[in-house]
C-alpha positions in Angstrom: 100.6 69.3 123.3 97.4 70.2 125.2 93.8 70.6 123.9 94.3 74.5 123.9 97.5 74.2 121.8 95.8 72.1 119.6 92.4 74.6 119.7 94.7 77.8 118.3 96.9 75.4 115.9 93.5 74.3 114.6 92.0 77.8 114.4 94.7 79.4 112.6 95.4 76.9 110.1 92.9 78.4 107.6 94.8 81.7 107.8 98.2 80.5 106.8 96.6 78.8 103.9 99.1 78.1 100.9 98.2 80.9 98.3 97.6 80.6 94.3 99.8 82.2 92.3 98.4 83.9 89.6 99.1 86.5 86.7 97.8 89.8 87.5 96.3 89.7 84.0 94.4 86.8 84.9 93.6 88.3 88.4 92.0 91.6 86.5 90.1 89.0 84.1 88.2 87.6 86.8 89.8 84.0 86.3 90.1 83.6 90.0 87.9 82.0 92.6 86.7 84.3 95.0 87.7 84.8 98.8 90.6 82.4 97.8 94.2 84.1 99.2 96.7 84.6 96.1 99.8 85.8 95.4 100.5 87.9 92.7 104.2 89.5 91.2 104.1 93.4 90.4 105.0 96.4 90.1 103.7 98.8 93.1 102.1 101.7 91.6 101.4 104.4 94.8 99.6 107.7 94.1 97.5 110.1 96.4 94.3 108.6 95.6 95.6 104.9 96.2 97.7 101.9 95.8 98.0 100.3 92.6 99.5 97.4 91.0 100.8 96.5 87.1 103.0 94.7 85.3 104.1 96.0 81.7 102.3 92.8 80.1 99.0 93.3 81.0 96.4 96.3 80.3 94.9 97.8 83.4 95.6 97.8 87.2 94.8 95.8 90.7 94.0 98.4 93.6 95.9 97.3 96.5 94.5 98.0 99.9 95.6 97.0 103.4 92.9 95.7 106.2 93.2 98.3 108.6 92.3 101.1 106.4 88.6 100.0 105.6 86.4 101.0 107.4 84.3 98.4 109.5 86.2 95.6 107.8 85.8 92.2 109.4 87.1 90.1 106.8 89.5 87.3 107.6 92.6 89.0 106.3 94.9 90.0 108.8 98.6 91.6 107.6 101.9 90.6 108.0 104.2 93.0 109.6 107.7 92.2 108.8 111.1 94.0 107.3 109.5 93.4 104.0 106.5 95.0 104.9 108.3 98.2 106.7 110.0 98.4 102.9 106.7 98.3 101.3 105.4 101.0 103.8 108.3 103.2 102.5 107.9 102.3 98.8 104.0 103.2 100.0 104.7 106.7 100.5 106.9 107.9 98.0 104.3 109.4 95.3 107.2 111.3 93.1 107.5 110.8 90.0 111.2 109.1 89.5 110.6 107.1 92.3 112.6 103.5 92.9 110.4 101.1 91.0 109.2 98.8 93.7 108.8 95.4 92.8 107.1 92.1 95.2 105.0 89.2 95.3 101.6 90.4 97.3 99.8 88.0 99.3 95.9 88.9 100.2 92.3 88.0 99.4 91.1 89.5 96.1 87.4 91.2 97.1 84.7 91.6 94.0 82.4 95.0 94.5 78.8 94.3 94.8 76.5 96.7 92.6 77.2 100.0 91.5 79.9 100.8 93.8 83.1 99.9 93.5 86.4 100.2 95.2 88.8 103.5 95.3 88.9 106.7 95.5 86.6 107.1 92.7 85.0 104.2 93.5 85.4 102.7 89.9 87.6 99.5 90.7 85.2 96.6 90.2 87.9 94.4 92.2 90.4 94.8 95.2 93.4 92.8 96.5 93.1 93.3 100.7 96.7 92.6 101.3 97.7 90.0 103.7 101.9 90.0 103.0 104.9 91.6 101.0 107.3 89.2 100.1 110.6 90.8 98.4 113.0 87.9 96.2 116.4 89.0 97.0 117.8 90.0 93.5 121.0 88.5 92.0 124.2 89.9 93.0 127.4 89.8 91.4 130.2 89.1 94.0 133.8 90.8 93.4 136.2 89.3 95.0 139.4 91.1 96.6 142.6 90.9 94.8 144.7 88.0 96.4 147.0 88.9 99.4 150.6 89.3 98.7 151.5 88.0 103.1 152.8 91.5 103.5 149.9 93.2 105.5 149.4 97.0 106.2 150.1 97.9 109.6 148.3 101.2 110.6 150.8 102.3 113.6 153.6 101.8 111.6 152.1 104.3 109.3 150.9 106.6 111.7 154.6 106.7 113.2 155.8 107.1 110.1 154.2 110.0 109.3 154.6 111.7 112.9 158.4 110.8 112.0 158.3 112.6 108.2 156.2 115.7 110.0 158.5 116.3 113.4 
């Protein structure tokens, strides 16, 4: 490996830090340190004025907001554009009201507003989660298997001819 190798390796280390998990409830509490890059399991919550994220345990909701939609932002957070990401995209845009629930682990930076201004549309959130990844668990599937094979196996031409022979 040669010293520009090792120069990126180096620089990017700090932005595939392990992440914190922590309970959204906890998260909305404040009981995080700040700038720190945590992950947090929820419930996507998207409506017209913004993204938001719950879980059914806890009072209250995260705003949820991706890097490249603020304005002059020069923060360290970059996002991760996978599959799961193009599903969260999807889930993004779908405001109705009997829409799939969406649920993920989010990976980003929690940001704290400074003074009266907040975050959002209304600029009430006192805290953000700049999102750096979707991850998506694969849920638990029940397998069915096929009934076992008697050794006699369909053959397709011989009904095809057979029915050519029934309609001639």
């Amino acid at each position: 490996m040669n010293r520009r190798h090792f120069a990126w390796a180096m620089w990017a280390l700090p932005l595939v830090a392990a992440a914190e998990a922590h309970d959204l409830c906890a998260v909305l509490n404040g009981e995080h340190n700040p700038a720190q890059t945590i992950e947090v399991r929820a419930v996507l919550h998207p409506t017209m004025h913004g993204i938001y994220l719950s879980t059914g345990s806890c009072e209250g909701s995260l705003l949820l907001v991706l890097p490249e939609e603020i304005p002059g932002y020069n923060g360290p957070v970059r996002t991760v554009k996978d599959r799961d990401f193009d599903r969260f995209l999807d889930a993004r845009y779908d405001h109705r009201p009997d829409a799939p629930k969406f649920e993920a682990t989010f990976t980003g930076v929690v940001e704290t507003a400074s003074g009266r201004n907040g975050f959002g549309y209304y600029r009430n959130r006192p805290i953000r989660l700049v999102l750096r990844s979707v991850i998506i668990e694969p849920k638990e599937t029940v397998i069915i298997s096929d009934p076992p094979m008697t050794g006699k196996r369909p053959n397709m031409c011989r009904r095809i001819w057979k029915a050519l022979w029934n309609f001639l």
